[in-house]
KOLNUPA-941328 format. One line per 10 residues: number of its first residue (from 1); for each residue x, y, z of C-alpha. Coordinates in steps of 0.001 Angstrom, whole numbers. Layout:
NUM = X/Y/Z  ...
***
This chain:
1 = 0/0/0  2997/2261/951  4244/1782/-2906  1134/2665/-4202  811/6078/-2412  4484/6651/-3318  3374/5967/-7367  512/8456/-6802  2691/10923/-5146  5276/10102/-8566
11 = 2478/10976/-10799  1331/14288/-9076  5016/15576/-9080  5484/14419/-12779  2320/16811/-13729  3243/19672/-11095  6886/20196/-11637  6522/22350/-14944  4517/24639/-13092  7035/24624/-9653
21 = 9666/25615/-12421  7703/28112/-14352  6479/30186/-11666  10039/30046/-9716  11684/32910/-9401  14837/33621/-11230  18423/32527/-9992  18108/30722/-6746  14233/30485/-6442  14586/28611/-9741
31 = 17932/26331/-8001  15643/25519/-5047  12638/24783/-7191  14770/22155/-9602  16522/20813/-6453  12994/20037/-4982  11340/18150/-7793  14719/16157/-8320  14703/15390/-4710  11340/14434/-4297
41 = 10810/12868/-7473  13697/10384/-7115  12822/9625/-3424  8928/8748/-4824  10555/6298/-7321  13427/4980/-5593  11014/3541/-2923  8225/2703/-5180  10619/660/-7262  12095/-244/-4611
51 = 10078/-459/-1222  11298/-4009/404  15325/-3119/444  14562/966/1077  10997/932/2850  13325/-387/5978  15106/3036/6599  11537/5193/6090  10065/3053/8969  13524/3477/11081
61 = 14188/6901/10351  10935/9337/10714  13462/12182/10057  13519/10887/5931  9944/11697/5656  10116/15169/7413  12798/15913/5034  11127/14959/2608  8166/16732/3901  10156/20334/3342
71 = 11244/19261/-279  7941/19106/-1004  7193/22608/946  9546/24308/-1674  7347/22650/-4890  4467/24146/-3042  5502/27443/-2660  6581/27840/-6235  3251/25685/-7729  1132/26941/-5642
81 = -1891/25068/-3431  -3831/25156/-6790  -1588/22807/-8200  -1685/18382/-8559  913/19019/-5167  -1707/19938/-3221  -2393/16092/-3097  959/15313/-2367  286/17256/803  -2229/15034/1265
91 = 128/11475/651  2219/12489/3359  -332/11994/6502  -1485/9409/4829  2166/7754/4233  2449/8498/7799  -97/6609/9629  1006/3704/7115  3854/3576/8677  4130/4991/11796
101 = 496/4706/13447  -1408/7685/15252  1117/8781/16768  2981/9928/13148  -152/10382/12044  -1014/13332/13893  2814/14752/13802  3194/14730/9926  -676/16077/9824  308/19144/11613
111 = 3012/19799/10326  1901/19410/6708  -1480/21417/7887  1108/24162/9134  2688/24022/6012  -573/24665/3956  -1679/27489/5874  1304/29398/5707  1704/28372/2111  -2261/29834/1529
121 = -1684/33002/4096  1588/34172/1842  297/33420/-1609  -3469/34635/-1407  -2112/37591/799  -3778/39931/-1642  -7202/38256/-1696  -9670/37272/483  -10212/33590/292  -12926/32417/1795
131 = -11941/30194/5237  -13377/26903/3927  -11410/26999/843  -7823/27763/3782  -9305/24885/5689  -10415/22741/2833  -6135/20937/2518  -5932/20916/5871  -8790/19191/6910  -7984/16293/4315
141 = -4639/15781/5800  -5835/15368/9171  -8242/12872/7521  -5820/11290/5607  -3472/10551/8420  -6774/8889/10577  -7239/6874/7119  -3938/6148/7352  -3421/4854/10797  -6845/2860/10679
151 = -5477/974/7412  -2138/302/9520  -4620/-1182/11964  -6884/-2848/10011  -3958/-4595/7921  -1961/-5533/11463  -5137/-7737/12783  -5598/-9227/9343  -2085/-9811/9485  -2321/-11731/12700
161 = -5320/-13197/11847  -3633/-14787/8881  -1049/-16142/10987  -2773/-17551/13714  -5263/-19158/10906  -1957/-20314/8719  -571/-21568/12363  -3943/-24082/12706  -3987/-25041/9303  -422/-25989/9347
171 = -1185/-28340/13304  -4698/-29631/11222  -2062/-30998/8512  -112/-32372/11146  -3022/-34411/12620  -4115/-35854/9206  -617/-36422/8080  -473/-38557/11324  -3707/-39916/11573  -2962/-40971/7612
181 = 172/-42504/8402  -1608/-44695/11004  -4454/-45917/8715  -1392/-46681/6449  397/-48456/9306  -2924/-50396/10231  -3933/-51278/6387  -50/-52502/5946  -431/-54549/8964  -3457/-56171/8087
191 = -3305/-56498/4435  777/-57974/5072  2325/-59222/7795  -1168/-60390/9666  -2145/-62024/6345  1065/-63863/6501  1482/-64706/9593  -2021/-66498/9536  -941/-68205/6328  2033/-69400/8482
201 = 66/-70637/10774  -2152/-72817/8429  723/-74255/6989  2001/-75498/10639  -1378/-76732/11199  -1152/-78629/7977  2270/-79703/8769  1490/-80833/11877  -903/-82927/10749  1084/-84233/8155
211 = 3524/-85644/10699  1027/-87132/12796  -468/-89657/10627  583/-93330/10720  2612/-93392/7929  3564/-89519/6848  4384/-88934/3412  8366/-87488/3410  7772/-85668/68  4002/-84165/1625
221 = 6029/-82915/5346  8955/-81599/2768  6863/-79447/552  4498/-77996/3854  8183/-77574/5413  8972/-75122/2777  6204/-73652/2768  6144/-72797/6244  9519/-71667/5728  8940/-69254/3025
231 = 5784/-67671/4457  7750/-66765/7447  10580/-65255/5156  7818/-63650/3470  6533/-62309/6855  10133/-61342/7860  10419/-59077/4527  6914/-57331/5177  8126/-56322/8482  11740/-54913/6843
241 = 9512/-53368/4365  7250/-51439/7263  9797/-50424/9394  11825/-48886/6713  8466/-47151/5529  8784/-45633/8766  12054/-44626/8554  12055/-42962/4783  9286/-42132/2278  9857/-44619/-813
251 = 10127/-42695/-4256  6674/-42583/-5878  8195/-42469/-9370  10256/-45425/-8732  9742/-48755/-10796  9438/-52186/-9071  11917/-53390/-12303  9156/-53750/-14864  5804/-55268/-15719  6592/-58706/-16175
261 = 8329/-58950/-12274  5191/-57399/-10809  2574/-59288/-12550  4604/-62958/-12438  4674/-62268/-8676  1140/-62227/-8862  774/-65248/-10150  3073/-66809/-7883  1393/-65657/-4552  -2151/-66971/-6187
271 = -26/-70127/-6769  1622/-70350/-2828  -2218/-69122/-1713  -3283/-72628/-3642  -578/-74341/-1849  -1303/-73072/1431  -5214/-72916/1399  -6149/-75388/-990  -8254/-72863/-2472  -7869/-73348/-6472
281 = -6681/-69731/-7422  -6314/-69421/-11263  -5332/-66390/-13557  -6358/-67529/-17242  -6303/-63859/-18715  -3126/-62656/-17002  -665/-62250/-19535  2469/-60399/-18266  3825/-59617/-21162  1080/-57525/-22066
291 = 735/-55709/-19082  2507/-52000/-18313  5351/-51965/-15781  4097/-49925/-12408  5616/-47664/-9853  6101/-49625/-6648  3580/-47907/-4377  1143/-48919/-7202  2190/-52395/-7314  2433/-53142/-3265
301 = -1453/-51963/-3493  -2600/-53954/-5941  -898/-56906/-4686  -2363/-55916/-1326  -5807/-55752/-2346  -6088/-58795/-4182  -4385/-60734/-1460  -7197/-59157/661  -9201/-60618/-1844  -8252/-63792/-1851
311 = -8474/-63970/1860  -11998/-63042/1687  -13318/-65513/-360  -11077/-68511/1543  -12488/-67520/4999  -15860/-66108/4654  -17393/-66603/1385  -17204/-70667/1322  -15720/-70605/-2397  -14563/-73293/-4515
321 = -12361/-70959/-7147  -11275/-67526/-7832  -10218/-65795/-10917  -7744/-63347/-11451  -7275/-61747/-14186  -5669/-58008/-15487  -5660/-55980/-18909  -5284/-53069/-20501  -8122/-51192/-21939  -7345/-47760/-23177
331 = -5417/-46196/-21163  -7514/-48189/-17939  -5550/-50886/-16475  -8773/-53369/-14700  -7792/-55771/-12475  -10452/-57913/-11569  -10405/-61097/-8266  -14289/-63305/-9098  -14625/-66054/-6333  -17792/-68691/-6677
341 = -18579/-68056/-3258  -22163/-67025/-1209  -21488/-63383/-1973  -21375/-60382/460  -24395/-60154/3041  -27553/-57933/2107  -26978/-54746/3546  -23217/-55149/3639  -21766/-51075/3843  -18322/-50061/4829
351 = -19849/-48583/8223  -21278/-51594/9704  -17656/-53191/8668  -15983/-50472/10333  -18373/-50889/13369  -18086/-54334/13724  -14065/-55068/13489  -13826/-55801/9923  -11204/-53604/7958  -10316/-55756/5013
361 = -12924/-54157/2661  -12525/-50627/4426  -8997/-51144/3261  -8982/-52088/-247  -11187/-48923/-639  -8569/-46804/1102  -5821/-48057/-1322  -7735/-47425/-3892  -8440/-44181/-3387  -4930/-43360/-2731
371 = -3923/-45026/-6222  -7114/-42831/-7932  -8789/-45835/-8958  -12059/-46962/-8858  -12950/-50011/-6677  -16467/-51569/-7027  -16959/-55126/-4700  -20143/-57261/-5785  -21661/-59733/-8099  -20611/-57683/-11108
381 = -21821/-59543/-14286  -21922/-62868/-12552  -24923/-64843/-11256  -23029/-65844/-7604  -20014/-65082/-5766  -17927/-61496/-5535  -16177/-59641/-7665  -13649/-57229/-6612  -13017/-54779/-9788  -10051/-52179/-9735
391 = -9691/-49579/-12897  -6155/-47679/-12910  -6116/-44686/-15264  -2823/-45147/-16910  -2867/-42337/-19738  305/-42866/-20477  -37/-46770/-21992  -2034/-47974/-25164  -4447/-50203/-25454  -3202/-53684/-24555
401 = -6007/-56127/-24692  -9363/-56702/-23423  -10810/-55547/-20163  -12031/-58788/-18283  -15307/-59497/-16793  -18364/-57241/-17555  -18326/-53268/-17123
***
């Protein structure tokens, strides 16, 4: 606001100072007249060009301003009160209360007042002006300098309003950023090492009661021995993989090493769920060599949700198979998990989930929204069973292939 008033007070001495000169006197009237519009006409631009690295010293040094104050006095005298510097006059109140409250407010306003009157008394000696018309300058500097000190106000408690408001947005990010790392934390948990950990256990069970038959099968303990063993390597990574989440943010535009590794990892977890669950798991359109390579972020949630999936269906919907397949279609990659199973419950909604202890749908919904995708969980176009149906935009990757299932 101080710049502004400084470009107005530029202008006005721009139009008055042929008139300052033409009506100086000659010799050192005219020297005093030329020194004033230089002076005060390179002090208007300097700080309106200028205000952040010069505006410092006005605010520290009121003296600049008084100077600057009896610069102008000289214009005056030589232009005359009738003149554009009349509202210069004016500026400097105004600059005043800007910048140095009520207090400089009413200083530079009686001074520049005191200045005007004597300006009016010596000029218009000769005629009798009417007292408004002595009054009329000023009366607008004392308002000017008011105007000038309530702005200052005004501005200071929108000032601190703006910082105490920036100063609760900024502990409201906080508290989401936190509260969203612990739904990440709890999602992670669930959809990974918990998932694993339970598939660990199944395999012990089965291993157990491999080994307490009559006549175990070597081969049969063997094979549930390695599994047991890598599902508890597999837990072991998850947790490496948390607590270094914790630790460092992971590189969102970071590849997991191509297409082909993410999706053939797919189909070897639907392959060691088979193993472990003896749930048949297959993946007839899943064709990695036709599939884009993703970011890693993009890839752990996919995995995670159709692990989640799978889960589902082996513990609560009673299924005989699941499907998995993925494709491109456009620039939408659709991954789609179809189990055989009862279905979800009438009147199944992620509140009653969240109310009752059950997070695994709450969380594929979550990870897809952080992905952008678009998650829908039913029958689809199927007579029985669930389908869980994820659509990635990928803009970036042609048409690959068909999308599977039914829109």
């Amino acid at each position: 606001m101080c710049r502004q008033v400084f470009g107005f007070r530029l202008a006005m001495i721009a139009l008055a100072a042929p008139a300052a000169l033409l009506h100086a006197a000659p010799g050192l009237g005219a020297r005093l007249a030329g020194a004033a519009v230089v002076v005060t006409f390179m002090v208007s631009y300097v700080l309106f060009r200028d205000w952040e690295r010069f505006g410092p010293l006005l605010l520290r040094h009121p003296s600049l301003l008084a100077a600057d104050t009896l610069f102008g006095s000289f214009l005056l005298i030589s232009a005359g009160p009738d003149t554009t510097l009349a509202y210069v006059s004016v500026c400097t109140p105004l600059l005043a209360g800007l910048v140095y409250s009520w207090r400089g407010a009413a200083c530079f306003a009686s001074l520049q007042s005191l200045i005007l009157l004597l300006v009016h008394a010596t000029l218009k000696a000769d005629r009798h002006a009417p007292v408004a018309e002595a009054l009329l300058l000023p009366g607008l500097c004392v308002i000017s300098g008011a105007m000038g000190s309530t702005l200052r106000n005004l501005m200071l408690r929108f000032g601190a309003a703006t910082q105490a408001l920036t100063s609760v947005q900024a502990r409201l990010a906080a508290a989401e950023a936190v509260s969203e790392e612990r739904a990440r934390l709890a999602r992670e948990m669930h959809d990974s090492v918990a998932k694993t950990l339970y598939g660990v256990a199944l395999a012990a069970d089965g291993l157990a009661a491999t080994a307490s038959t009559d006549a175990p099968d070597p081969d049969r303990i063997r094979q549930q021995a390695e599994l047991v063993s890598r599902s508890a390597r597999r837990a072991a990574a998850e947790s490496r993989e948390l607590l270094t989440d914790l630790r460092r943010q992971q590189q969102p535009d970071a590849l997991d090493g191509g297409g082909t590794a993410v999706w053939s990892e797919l189909t070897d977890m639907t392959r060691d769920f088979t193993e472990r669950t003896g749930l048949r798991v297959t993946c007839p359109d899943l064709d990695p060599g036709r599939l884009p390579p993703l970011a890693a972020p993009l890839a752990r949630h996919l995995l995670s949700i159709t692990t989640e999936a799978l889960e589902n269906a082996y513990r609560h919907a009673c299924a005989t198979q699941v499907e998995v397949g993925a494709a491109m279609h456009g620039g939408l990659l659709c991954l789609t998990i179809h189990d055989d199973g009862r279905g979800l419950p009438p009147g199944t909604t992620l509140e009653r989930l969240r109310d009752s202890g059950h997070f695994g749908l709450l969380g594929m919904v979550e990870r897809a929204a952080q992905l952008g995708a678009r998650i829908r969980i039913g029958r689809g176009g199927h007579e029985r069973g669930t389908e869980v149906r994820v659509e990635l935009p990928l803009p970036s990757v042609n048409d690959s292939g068909p999308t599977p299932g039914k829109p």
